[in-house]
Structure formats: structure tokens, C-alpha cells
C-alpha positions, 0 to 999 in steps of 0.5 A: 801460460805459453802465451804469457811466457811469450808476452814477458820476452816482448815487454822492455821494462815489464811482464804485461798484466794478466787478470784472467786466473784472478778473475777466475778465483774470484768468480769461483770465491764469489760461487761459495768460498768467500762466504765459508772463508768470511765465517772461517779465522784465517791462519794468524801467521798469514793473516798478520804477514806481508804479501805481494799483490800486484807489481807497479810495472803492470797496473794501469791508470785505466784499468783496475788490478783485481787479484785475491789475497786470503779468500779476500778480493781486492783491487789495486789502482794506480793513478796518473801520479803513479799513487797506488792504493789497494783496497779490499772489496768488501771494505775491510782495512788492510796495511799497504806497502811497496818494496822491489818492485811489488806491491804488498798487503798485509790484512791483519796487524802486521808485527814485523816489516816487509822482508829485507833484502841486502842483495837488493841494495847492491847498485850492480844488481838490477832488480828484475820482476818476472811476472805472476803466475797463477798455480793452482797449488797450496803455497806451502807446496810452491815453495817445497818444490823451489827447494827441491834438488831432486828434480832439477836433473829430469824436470828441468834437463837441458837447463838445471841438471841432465842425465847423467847427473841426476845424484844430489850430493850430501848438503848442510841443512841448519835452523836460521836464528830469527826462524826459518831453515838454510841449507848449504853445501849444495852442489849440482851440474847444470848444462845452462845455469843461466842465459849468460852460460856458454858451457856446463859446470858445476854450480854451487847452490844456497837455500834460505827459507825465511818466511812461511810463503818466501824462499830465495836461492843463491846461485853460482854466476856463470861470469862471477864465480866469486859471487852470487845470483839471487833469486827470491820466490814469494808466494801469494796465497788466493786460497788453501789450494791456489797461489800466485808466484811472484819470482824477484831476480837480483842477479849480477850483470853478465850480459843478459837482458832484463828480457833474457832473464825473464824468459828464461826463469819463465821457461824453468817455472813453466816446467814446475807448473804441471808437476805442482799442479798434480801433486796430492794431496793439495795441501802439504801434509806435514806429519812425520811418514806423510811421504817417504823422503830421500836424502834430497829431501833434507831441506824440503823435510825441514821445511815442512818440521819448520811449519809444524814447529811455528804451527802454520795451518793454512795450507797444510795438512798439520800433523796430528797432535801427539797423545799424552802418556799415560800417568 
């Protein structure tokens, strides 16, 4: 993963393509998994939902993109006229979309569009994808650990928080009327903030969940405090226990290049990676007492009762039923 960091800050207008770590769920599938997962109803609230695949920046007339969505391989192609189509293997129908920048595929019935993002409609906010990284990690658990305040001051010390100031402040965490949770209110000291950031301030921070696999995070600019960098995380599901991430930066212009955000949101992913990558169990359990939360965990314990309300079991642990009383 080193080496793809690298190649990003190398890549003018895009991160280049890696094949390596589908192909290797692929191969690991085709050993077992598929053939269990083929007799196995995926999860309705996935199954019928959008997911990023690829970004159009990386494919290649020449070459196929073969990746894995739900336990389904799939190729993606691009050809001279820049016409993508993406296809399962096993030729199954699936629903094909394009929005920021990605690729998206929805495999059952889709009941709702591809996710709106204002933010992306505003002409100073260039949109900026940061590459897929391959986590061997459940989705649920990719976007708690987005969510999590907690960490930012010893995970990411020297960029996203530092000792002495590791104390996550009380914050707000409320439900969003069209499902999902938000969380405001959240306050952290950060020595670099961003590539444009010359010194340490306080920076105020805003978390929506507003799908099962897509977060995103508001963030105080460096240069424009009055406003907002947005960064979103959607979160492709391989299989129950490996995703791929897919970063998308709308950030507001302070100077930094395309390159210089990726780099750095790069370097900050690739610190969480080993951490996601050892967490137990795999899937995210969801049962009330499963972990023993802290007051920063306000957000990531209404995350996982949001799961559990909508009844997502794709890569959960949900929490036992409740016995009824007795007459």
C-alpha cells in the first residue's frame, strides 16, 4: 500500500489503477465463497443499493477492471469513446450509473438514485477522487472507524490531533429525517488540518451518516473558516469481512494541488488501515454491551443502533432478538 501512496502523488489527473487485491478476492471467491454466497440472499438493504466500482480516471481501453461487488465479480470496460459498461461474470443484470467521478452498480432493484451531493454542484469545489484502497475489514466497521473522534489524537498524531490534546469535547448526535444519524458540535485541535495548514487550530467538525456503506465529513478550511471542506467515504462491499474505500474530496481552493490532497488524505487512510485490519471480531457487532463505549463514541454507538433499527445484516453481527414477556 506504500507504493500506491506513492504512485497517487505521481498521477496528474488521476490515482493509477490497482487490480492486484481484487484479483486477489476474486481468486479467493472463486476457491469457495462465490458458490456458498450464490446459495446464500445477499442482504435487500445492499443488494438493492448503489455502490461505487471503479473511477473512470483509472480504467483503460486496453485493459479490463475486474473488481468484486456483493460476492459478484465484475468487469468494468472502457472503450475508445470513453463508454463504460460494467458487466457481472456470471451474466446476471445489474443497474449502471456514473456520478463524481466513480462508477456505480447497484445489483438488485434500485429504490432510490445514486446519492445527491450539493457540495459537488458548487463551481470552486473541484471534485477529487483519492484512489481505492483494498481493507480487508467488514464495511460497517470502515465507516465507524471514519466516525471515530477518539483516535484522531494517537492514530493520526502530528496531522489530526496530538498530545496533549487527545480529549474529545461533548458533541450533538441527532437522527436525519430521511434516515441516517448526524453528529455536530465536534471540536478537535489539529496540528495540520490540511496540506494548505501553516499552523494548529482548532477545527470544528460535522459527521452525517446517510447511507449504510457512505459517510462524509465537514471540516473547518484552513484559509476559509466560514466555510467547509467536504469529504465523503463510500465504501464498497467485496465480501462480509473485506471492502474497498473509495475517498471523494470536495474541498474549497486554498492552494493545494489535486496531488497534494490526495497524498495526504492517502497518508491519513493508511494509518487507519492496520488498525481496521485487526479489529474483532470482523464484522461489527451491533448488540447493545457488545464494546464498552466511551462518551466519544456517541456517534459510532448511534451508528451501530441505526444498523439495527433498519435491520442491515450484511456485515454485522445484529444483535439477538429480544424474548417476548411472558402473558
Amino acid at each position: 500500500m506504500a507504493r500506491f501512496a506513492r504512485t497517487i502523488a505521481h498521477t496528474p489527473g488521476c490515482p493509477k489503477k490497482r487490480n492486484r487485491a481484487a484479483a486477489k478476492t476474486r481468486w479467493t471467491l472463486r476457491r469457495g465463497g462465490l458458490a456458498t454466497a450464490a446459495m446464500t440472499a445477499i442482504d435487500p438493504i445492499v443488494w438493492n443499493d448503489w455502490h461505487p466500482v471503479a473511477a473512470r480516471c483509472t480504467l483503460d481501453p486496453a485493459r479490463a477492471h475486474t473488481t468484486v461487488l456483493l460476492n459478484q465479480p465484475l468487469t468494468i470496460a472502457i472503450d475508445g469513446a470513453g463508454t463504460i459498461t460494467a458487466r457481472r461474470d456470471d451474466g446476471g443484470a445489474l443497474h449502471q450509473d456514473e456520478r463524481y467521478g466513480l462508477v456505480w452498480v447497484c445489483l438488485g432493484t434500485p429504490d432510490r438514485p445514486v446519492l445527491v451531493i450539493a457540495e459537488a454542484d458548487e463551481p470552486d469545489r473541484p471534485a477529487v477522487v483519492v484512489g481505492a484502497v483494498a481493507v480487508r475489514a467488514a464495511g460497517p466497521r470502515v465507516i465507524e472507524n471514519f466516525l471515530d473522534l477518539g483516535h484522531l489524537g494517537y492514530v493520526h498524531a502530528g496531522y489530526l490531533g496530538d498530545d496533549p490534546h487527545t480529549r474529545v469535547l461533548p458533541y450533538s448526535v441527532a437522527a436525519l429525517p430521511q434516515g441516517g444519524i448526524i453528529a455536530t458540535g465536534c471540536r478537535m485541535y489539529q496540528p495540520q488540518a490540511s496540506p494548505a495548514a501553516t499552523e494548529g487550530f482548532d477545527v470544528e467538525y460535522v459527521y452525517k451518516v446517510e447511507r449504510a456503506l457512505i459517510t462524509c465529513l465537514y471540516k473547518s478550511n484552513p484559509l476559509h473558516r466560514d466555510r467547509f471542506d467536504v469529504i465523503y467515504l463510500f465504501v464498497q462491499p467485496v465480501t462480509e469481512t473485506t471492502s474497498v474505500a473509495h475517498p471523494l474530496l470536495l474541498c474549497l481552493p486554498d492552494g493545494t494541488t489535486p496531488q497534494g490532497l490526495r497524498a495526504f488524505q492517502q497518508t491519513i487512510f493508511l494509518q487507519d488501515k492496520p488498525i481496521l485490519e485487526n479489529q474483532r471480531p470482523a464484522r461489527l457487532p451491533l448488540a447493545d454491551g457488545a464494546d464498552t463505549p466511551i462518551a466519544a463514541d456517541k456517534s459510532s454507538v448511534a451508528y451501530r443502533r441505526w444498523l439495527s433499527a433498519i435491520g442491515l445484516t450484511w456485515g454485522v453481527i445484529p444483535a439477538p432478538a429480544k424474548a417476548a414477556r411472558a402473558a
